[in-house]
C-alpha positions in Angstrom: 40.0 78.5 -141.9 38.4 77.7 -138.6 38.5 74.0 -137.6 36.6 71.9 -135.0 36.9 68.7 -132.7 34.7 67.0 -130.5 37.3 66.6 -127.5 34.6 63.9 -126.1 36.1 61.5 -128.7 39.2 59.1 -127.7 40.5 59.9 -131.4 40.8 63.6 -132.3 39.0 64.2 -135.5 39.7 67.7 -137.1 36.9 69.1 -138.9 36.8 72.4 -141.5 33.9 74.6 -140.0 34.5 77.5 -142.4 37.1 78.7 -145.1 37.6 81.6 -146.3 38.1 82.3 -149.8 40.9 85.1 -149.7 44.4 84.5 -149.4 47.1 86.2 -148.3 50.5 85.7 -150.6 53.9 86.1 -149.1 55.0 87.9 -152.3 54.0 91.0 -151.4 56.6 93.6 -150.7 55.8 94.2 -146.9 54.4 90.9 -145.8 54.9 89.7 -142.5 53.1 86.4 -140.5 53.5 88.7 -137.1 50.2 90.8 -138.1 47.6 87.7 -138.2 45.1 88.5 -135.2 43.2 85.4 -134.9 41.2 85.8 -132.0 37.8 83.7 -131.6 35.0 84.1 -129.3 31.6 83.2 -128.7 28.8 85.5 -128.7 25.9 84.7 -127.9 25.1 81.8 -130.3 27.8 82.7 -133.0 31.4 84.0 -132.7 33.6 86.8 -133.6 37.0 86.5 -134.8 39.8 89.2 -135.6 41.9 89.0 -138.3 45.4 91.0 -139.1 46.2 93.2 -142.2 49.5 90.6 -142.6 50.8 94.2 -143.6 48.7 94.4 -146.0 47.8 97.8 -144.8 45.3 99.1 -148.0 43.1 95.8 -147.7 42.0 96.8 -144.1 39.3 99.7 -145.6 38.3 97.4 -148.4 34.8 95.8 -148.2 35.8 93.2 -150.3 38.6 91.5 -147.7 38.0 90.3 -144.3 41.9 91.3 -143.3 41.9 93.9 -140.6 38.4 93.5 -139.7 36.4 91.7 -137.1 34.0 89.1 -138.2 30.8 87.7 -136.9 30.5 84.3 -138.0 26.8 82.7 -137.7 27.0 79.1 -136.1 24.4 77.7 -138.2 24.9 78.5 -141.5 28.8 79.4 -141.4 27.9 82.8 -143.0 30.5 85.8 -141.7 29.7 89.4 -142.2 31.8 92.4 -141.3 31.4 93.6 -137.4 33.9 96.0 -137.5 37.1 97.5 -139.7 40.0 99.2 -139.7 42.3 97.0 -137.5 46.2 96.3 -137.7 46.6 93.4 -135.7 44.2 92.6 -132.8 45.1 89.9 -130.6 43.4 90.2 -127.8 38.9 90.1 -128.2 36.9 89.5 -124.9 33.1 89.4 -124.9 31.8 90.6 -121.1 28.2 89.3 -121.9 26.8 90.7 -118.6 27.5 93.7 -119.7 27.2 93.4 -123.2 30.6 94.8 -124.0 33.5 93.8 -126.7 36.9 94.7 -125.6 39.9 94.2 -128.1 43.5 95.0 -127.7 45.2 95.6 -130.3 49.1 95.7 -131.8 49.4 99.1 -133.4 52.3 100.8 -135.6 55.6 101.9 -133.5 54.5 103.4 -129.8 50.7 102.8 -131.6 49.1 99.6 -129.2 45.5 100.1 -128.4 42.6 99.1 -126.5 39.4 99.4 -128.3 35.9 99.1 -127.0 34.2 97.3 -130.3 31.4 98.2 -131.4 29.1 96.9 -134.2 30.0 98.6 -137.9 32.4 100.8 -136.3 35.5 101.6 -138.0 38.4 101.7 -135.8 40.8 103.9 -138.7 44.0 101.5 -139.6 45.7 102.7 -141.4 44.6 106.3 -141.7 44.6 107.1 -138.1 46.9 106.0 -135.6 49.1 107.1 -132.4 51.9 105.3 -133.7 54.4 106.1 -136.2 55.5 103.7 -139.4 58.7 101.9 -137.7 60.5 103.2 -140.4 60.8 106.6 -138.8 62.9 104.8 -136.4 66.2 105.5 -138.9 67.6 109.1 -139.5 67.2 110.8 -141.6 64.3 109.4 -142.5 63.9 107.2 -146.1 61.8 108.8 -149.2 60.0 105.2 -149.1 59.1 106.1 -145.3 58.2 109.1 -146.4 56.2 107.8 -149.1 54.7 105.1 -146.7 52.9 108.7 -145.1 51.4 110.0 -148.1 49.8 106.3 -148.5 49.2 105.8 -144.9 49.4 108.9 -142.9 48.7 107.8 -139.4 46.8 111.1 -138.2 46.8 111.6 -134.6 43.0 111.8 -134.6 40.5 109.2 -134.8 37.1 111.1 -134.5 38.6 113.8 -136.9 38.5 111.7 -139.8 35.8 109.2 -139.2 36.9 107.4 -137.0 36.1 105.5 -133.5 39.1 106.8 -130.9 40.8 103.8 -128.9 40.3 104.0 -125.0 43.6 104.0 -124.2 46.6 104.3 -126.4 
């Protein structure tokens, strides 16, 4: 949800201005609150906010959830509609209107940050293409579930190669 207050007002009145429908349950296997995004910002007359894949890493190339995607949400009608996909976890959103230009930063898989120039339906590869590595490399040998987690999610080392837009800095 996205809420609203008229900070003009000696009593502050919270106000829903838009729910989404999908939820995100802490049941499932991976789940953690530390990949939530939640960056808004205007632009223009509506806004764009980011949203995390809660490790929820198969949702973020599905049309049918807003996790690990940017939104633009219209400011008249409270629609939404996908701006961009294929995020992890991007914190960081900045809208340079003089020069037209969406800049997002981004929390990525082990060694895997990125900053993204965002661009309209654009997908950005999470989880299919990363510079990171799954943190469970981190233990030796490595795990047949981390090794598993690469044949679901194999972090290729390309973006363009598969697709993909390529961060500007890694």
């Amino acid at each position: 949800s996205i809420l609203k207050v008229n900070l003009k007002n000696d009593f502050i009145n919270f106000q829903t201005f838009i729910d989404f429908d999908e939820c995100v349950y802490s049941s499932i296997p991976e789940f953690t609150a530390h990949l939530v995004g939640g960056r808004l910002v205007n632009y223009g007359d509506n806004f764009l906010l980011s949203t995390g894949d809660f490790r929820t890493r198969y949702l973020t190339q599905d049309n049918n959830s807003i996790l690990g995607k940017i939104l633009l949400i219209n400011n008249k009608d409270k629609s939404y509609e996908f701006f961009s996909t294929g995020h992890r976890n991007p914190q960081g959103l900045l809208f340079d209107q003089q020069n037209n230009l969406i800049l997002s930063t981004e929390h990525g898989p082990w060694g895997g940050d990125e900053i993204n120039i965002i661009y309209k339906d654009k997908n950005y590869g999470w989880p299919i293409s990363s510079y990171g590595k799954h943190y469970c490399e981190k233990k030796t040998p490595m795990s047949e579930k981390c090794k598993k987690k690469y044949l679901d999610y194999p972090l290729h080392k390309s973006h363009s190669d598969y697709g993909f837009e390529e961060p500007i800095k890694y």
